[in-house]
N, C-alpha and C positions, 0 to 999 in steps of 0.2 A: 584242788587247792582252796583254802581257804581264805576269803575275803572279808573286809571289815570296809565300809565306809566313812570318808574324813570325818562326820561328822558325829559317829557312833564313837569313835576313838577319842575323837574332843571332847564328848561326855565323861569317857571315862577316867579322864585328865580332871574335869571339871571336879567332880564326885571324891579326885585324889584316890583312885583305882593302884598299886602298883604295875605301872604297865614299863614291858622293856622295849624300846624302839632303837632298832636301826636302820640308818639314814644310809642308802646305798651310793647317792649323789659323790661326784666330781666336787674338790674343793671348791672353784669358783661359784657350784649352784649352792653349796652349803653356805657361805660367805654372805649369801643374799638371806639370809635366815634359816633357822631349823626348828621342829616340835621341840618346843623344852623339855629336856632332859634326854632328847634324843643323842643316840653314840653312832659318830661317825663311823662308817665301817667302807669305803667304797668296791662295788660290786665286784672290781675284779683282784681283791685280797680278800673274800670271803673265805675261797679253800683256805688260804696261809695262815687266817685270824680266825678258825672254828674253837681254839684253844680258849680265846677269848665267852664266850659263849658255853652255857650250862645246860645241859639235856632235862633238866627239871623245870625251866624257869619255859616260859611262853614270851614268844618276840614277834613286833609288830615292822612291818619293815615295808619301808617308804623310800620312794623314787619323785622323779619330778611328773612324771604322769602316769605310773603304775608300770610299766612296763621291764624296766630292770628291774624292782621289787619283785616282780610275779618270777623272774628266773632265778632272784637267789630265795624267794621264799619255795620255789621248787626244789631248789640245791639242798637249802636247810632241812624242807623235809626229807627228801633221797639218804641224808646223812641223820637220819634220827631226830632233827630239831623239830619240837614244836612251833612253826611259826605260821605268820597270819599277813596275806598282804595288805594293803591298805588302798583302796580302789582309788583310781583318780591322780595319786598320787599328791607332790604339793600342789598341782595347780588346782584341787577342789580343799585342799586345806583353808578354812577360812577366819578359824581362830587365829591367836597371837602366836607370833614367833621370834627366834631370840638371836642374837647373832653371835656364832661362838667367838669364845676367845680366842 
């Protein structure tokens, strides 16, 4: 499985990188903020929401400390998706985060 570090990933936010993240979290953890521009997806409507999600595009997917990300970024791959966990999860995020609407 492939990993990214929070803070390799906040660079590429910085730089204006096109990056596509999804946030695996429980509404109440997303409520406390998210990566901007991150899409809600929570971990266990991954299988029902793959529809949502492109097999050409690359996706960075974030948990509150890596650990439900590291099982749907396994998922994603098992089904074709190129994706990339993000170690640490939010709790090493230390950039800005936005509270969705």
């Amino acid at each position: 499985m492939k990993e990214i570090h929070a803070t390799e990933l906040a660079e590429k936010l910085k730089y204006n990188e096109k990056v596509n993240i999804i946030d695996v979290r429980e509404d109440e953890e997303v409520a406390q903020g998210v990566i901007p521009g991150a899409k809600q997806i929570r971990l266990g409507e991954v299988p029902e929401r793959l529809n949502e999600l492109n097999k050409e595009e690359h996706y960075y997917i974030v948990c509150r400390s890596g650990g439900r990300s590291g099982r749907a970024t396994e998922y994603l791959e098992a089904n074709g998706y190129d994706a990339t966990n993000m170690e640490g999860g939010m709790l090493a995020w230390e950039d800005e985060t936005e509270i969705p609407k």
